[in-house]
DOZADO-876943 format. One record per residue: residue number from 1; x, y, z of N, C-alpha, C in turn. Coordinates in steps of 0.02 Angstrom, whole numbers. Example, Ala and Ser with C-alpha at 12.3 -4.5 7.8 and 13.67 -1.06 7.14 Angstrom:
% DOZADO-876943
    k     nxx     nyy     nzz    caxx    cayy    cazz     cxx     cyy     czz
    1     660    -284     390     615    -225     390     660    -165     390
    2     642    -112     354     684     -53     357     645       2     394
% end
This chain:
% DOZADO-876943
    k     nxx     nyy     nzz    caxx    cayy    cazz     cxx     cyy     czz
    1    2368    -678    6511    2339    -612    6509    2388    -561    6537
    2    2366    -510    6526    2422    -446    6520    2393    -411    6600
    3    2440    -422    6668    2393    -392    6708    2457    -352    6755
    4    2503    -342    6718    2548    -277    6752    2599    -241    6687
    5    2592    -178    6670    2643    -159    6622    2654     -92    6637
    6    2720     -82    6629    2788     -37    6648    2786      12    6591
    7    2815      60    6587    2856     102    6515    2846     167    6523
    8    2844     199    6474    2858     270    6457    2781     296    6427
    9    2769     346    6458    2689     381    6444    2722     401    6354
   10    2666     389    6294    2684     408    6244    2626     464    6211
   11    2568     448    6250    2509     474    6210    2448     487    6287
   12    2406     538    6289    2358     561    6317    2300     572    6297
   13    2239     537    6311    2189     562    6283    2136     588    6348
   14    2072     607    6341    2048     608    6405    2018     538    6436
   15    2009     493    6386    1999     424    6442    2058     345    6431
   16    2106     383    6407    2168     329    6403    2245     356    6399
   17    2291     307    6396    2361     333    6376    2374     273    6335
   18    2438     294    6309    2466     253    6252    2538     241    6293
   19    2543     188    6299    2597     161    6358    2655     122    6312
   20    2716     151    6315    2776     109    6268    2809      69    6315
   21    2820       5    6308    2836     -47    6359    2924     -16    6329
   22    2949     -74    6371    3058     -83    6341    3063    -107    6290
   23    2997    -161    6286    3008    -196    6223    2984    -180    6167
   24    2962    -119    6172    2950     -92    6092    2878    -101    6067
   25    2812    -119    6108    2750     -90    6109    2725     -56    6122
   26    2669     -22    6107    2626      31    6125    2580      -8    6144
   27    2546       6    6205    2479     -16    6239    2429      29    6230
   28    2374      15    6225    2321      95    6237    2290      55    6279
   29    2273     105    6336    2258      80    6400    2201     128    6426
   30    2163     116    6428    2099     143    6476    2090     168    6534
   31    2092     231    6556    2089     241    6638    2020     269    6643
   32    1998     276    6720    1958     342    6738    1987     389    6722
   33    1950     447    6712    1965     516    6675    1992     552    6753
   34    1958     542    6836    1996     547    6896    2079     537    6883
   35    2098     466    6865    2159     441    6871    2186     466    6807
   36    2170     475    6788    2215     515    6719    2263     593    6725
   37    2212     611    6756    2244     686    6783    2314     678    6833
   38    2323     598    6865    2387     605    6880    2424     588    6848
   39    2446     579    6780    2494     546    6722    2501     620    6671
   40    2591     615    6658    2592     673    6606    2627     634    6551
   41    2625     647    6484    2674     620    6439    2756     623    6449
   42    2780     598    6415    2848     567    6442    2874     554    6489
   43    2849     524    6541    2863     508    6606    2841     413    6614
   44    2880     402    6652    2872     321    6677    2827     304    6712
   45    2772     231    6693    2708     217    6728    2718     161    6730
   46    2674     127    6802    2689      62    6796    2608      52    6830
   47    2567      26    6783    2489      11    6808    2475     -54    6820
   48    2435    -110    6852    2395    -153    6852    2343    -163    6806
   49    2318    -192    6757    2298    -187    6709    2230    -258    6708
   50    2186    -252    6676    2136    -299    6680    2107    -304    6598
   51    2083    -349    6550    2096    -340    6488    2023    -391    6465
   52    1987    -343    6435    1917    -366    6417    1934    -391    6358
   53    1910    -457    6329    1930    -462    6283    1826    -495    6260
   54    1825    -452    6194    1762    -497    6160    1755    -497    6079
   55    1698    -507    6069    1692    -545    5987    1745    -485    5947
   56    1743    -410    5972    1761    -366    5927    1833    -323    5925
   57    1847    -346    6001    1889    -313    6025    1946    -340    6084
   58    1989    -321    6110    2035    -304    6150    2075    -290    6180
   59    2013    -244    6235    2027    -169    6286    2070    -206    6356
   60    2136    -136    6355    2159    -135    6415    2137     -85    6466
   61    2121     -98    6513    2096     -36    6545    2163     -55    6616
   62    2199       0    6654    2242      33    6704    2223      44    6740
   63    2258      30    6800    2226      48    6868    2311      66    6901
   64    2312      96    6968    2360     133    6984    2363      73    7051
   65    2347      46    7076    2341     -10    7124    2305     -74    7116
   66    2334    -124    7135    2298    -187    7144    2234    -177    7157
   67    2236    -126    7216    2170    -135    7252    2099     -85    7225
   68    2142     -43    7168    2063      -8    7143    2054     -70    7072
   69    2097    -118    7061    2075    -172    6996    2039    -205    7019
   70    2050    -239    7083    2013    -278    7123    1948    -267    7110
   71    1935    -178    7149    1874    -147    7172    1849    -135    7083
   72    1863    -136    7059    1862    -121    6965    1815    -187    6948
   73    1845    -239    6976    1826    -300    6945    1768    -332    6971
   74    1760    -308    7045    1686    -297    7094    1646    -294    7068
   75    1647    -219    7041    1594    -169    7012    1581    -215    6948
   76    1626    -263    6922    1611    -277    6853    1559    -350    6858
   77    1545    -372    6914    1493    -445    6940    1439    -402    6944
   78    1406    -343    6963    1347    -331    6961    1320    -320    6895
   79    1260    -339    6874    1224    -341    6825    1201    -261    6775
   80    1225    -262    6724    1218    -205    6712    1292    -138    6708
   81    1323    -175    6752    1383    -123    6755    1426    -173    6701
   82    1454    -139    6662    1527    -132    6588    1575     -97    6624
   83    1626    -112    6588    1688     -84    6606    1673     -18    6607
   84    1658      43    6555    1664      88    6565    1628     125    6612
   85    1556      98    6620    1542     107    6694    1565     113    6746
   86    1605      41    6769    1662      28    6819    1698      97    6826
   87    1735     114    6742    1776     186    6760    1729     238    6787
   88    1677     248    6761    1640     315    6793    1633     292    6845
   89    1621     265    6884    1619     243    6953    1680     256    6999
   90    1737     234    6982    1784     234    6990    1815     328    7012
   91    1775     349    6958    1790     432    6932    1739     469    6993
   92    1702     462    7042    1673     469    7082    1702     511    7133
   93    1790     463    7135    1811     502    7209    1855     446    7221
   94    1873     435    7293    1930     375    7308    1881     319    7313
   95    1920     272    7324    1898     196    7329    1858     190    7403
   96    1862     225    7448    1852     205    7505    1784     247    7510
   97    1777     310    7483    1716     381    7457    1656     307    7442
   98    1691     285    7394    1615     228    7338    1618     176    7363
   99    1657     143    7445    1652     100    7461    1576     122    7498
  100    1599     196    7545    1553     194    7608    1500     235    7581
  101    1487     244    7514    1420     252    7478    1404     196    7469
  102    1416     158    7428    1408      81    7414    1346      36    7499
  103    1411      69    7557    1392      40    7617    1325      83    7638
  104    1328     110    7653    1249     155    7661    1189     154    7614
  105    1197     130    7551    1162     115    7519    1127     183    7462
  106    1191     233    7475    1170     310    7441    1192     299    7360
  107    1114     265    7329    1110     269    7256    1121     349    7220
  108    1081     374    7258    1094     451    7214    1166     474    7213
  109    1208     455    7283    1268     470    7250    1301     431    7170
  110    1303     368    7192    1325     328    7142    1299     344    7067
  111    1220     372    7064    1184     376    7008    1220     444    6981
  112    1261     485    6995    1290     538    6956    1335     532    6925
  113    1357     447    6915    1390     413    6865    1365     417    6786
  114    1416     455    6735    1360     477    6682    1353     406    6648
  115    1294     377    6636    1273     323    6598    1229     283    6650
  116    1225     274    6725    1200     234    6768    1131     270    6803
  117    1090     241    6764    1039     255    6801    1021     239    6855
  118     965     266    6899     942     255    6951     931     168    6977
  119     923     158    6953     879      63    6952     956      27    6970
  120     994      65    6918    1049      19    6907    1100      28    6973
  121    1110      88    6983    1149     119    7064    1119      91    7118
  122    1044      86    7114    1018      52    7186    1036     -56    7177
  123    1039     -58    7116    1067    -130    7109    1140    -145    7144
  124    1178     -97    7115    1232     -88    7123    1236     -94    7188
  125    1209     -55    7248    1209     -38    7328    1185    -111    7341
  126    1124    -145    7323    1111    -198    7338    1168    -276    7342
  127    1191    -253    7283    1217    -341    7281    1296    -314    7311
  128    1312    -256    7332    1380    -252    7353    1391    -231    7418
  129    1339    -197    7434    1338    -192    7497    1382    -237    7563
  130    1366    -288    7556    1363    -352    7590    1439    -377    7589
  131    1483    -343    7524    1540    -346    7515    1590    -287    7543
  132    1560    -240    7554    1598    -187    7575    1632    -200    7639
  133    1695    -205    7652    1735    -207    7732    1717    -155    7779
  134    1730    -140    7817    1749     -76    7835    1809     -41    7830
  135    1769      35    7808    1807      66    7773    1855     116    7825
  136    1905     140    7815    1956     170    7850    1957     240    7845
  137    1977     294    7864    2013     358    7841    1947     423    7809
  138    1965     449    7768    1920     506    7766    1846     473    7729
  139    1863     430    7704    1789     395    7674    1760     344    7734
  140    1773     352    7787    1709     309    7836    1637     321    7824
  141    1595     259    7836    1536     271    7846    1523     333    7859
  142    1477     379    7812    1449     441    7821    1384     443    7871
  143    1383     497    7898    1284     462    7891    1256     508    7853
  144    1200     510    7854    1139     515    7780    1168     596    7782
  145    1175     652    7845    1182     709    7858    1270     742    7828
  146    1290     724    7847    1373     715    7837    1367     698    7737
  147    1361     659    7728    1332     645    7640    1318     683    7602
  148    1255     709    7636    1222     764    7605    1243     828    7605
  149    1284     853    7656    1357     911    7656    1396     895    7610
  150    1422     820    7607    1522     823    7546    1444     842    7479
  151    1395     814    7472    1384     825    7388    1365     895    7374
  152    1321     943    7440    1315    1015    7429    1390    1031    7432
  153    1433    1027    7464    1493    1060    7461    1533    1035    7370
  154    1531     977    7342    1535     960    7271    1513    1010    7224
  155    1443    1009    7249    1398    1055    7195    1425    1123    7201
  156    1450    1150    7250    1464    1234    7285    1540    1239    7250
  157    1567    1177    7216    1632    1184    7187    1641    1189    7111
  158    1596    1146    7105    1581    1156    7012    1531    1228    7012
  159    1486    1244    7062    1470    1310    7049    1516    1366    7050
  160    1570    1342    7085    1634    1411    7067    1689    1388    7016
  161    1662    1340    6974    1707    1348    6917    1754    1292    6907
  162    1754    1241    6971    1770    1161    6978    1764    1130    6916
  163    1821    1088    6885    1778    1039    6856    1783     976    6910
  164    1734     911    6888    1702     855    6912    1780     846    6961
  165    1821     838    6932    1889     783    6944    1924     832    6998
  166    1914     921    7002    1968     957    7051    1929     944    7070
  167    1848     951    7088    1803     940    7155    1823     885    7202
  168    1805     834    7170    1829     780    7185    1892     753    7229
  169    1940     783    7191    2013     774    7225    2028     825    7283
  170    1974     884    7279    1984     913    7336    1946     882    7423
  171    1901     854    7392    1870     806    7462    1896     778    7460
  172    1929     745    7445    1983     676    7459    1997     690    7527
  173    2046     756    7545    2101     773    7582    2057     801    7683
  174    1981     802    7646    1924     829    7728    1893     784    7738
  175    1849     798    7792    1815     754    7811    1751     785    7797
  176    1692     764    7817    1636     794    7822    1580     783    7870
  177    1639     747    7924    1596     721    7989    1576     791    8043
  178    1526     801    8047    1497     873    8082    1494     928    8068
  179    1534     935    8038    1530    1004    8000    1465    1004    7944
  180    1458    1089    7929    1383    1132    7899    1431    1119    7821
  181    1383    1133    7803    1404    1162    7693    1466    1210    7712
  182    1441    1274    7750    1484    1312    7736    1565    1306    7758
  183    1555    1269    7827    1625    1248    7882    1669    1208    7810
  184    1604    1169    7783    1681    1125    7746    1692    1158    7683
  185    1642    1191    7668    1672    1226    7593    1717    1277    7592
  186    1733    1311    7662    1780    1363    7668    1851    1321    7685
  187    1827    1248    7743    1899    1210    7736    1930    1183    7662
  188    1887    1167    7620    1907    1154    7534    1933    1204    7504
  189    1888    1280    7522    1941    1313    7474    2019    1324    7501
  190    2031    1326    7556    2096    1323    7570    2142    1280    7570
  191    2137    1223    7540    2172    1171    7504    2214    1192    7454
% end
């Protein structure tokens, strides 16, 4: 199986690239639409790669680390979650954001995954929970209060004109431990 490839960005779409190895293939490769926004055409990529293969097809889907294929391949034992799920999931925020949702058990976050319903996000919290480490850095355990600030401060970003993926990449970089809506939405816009 194909689970690391190198080359030259050839092609962009919004949920893949077209990857030219040395040796003279083109890959089409699958990302989150998050991880996409860091890749430009003609430039050198070297992804981790995981490769569904079934009756009709097979998909490469890219990952930028071992450790979000890993967390990719997690998401892919619970019942109900498909690969492209996995990516919208994935497309959420960092790995450590959907760990310590995952860990708290905050379905409604997870459920703003477009395709995952409610039933399926609280499944999701259930059978992974139990798997989650502890998490490190700006995605620690939230509590329920702190949570409920990063997603009003989310919403307060696509209401000024954000799309999903700058919102997103702009919490990456705060925290949202004590601080009001407004404390962190004024620390975001100055990012």
């Amino acid at each position: 199986m194909i689970s690391f490839l190198q080359g030259t960005i050839l092609g962009k779409s919004p949920s893949a690239l077209v990857v030219l190895t040395s040796g003279g293939v083109g890959y089409h490769v699958r990302m989150s639409p998050l991880a996409l926004t860091q890749y430009t055409v003609d430039t050198s990529v070297s992804l981790f790669t995981y490769v569904k293969v079934s009756e009709n097809a097979m998909e490469l889907y890219g990952f930028h680390t071992a450790a979000e294929r890993g967390f990719f391949e997690l998401l892919l034992t619970v019942k109900g979650v498909g690969p492209k799920s996995a990516l919208n999931i994935l497309s959420l925020g960092s790995i450590d954001h959907i760990q310590a949702a995952i860990s708290r058990g905050d379905a409604t976050y997870l459920s703003a995954v477009q395709g995952m319903g409610k039933k399926t996000a609280e499944r999701l919290c259930v059978e992974l929970k139990g798997k989650m480490g502890v998490v490190a850095g700006a995605g620690e355990h939230m509590s329920s209060e702190d949570a409920i600030v990063h997603g009003e401060v989310i919403d307060g970003l696509l209401a000024l004109g954000y799309t999903k993926e700058e919102a997103k990449m702009r919490m990456e970089h705060v925290s949202a431990e004590g601080k009001t809506t407004e404390q962190l939405l004024k620390e975001v816009l100055t990012i």
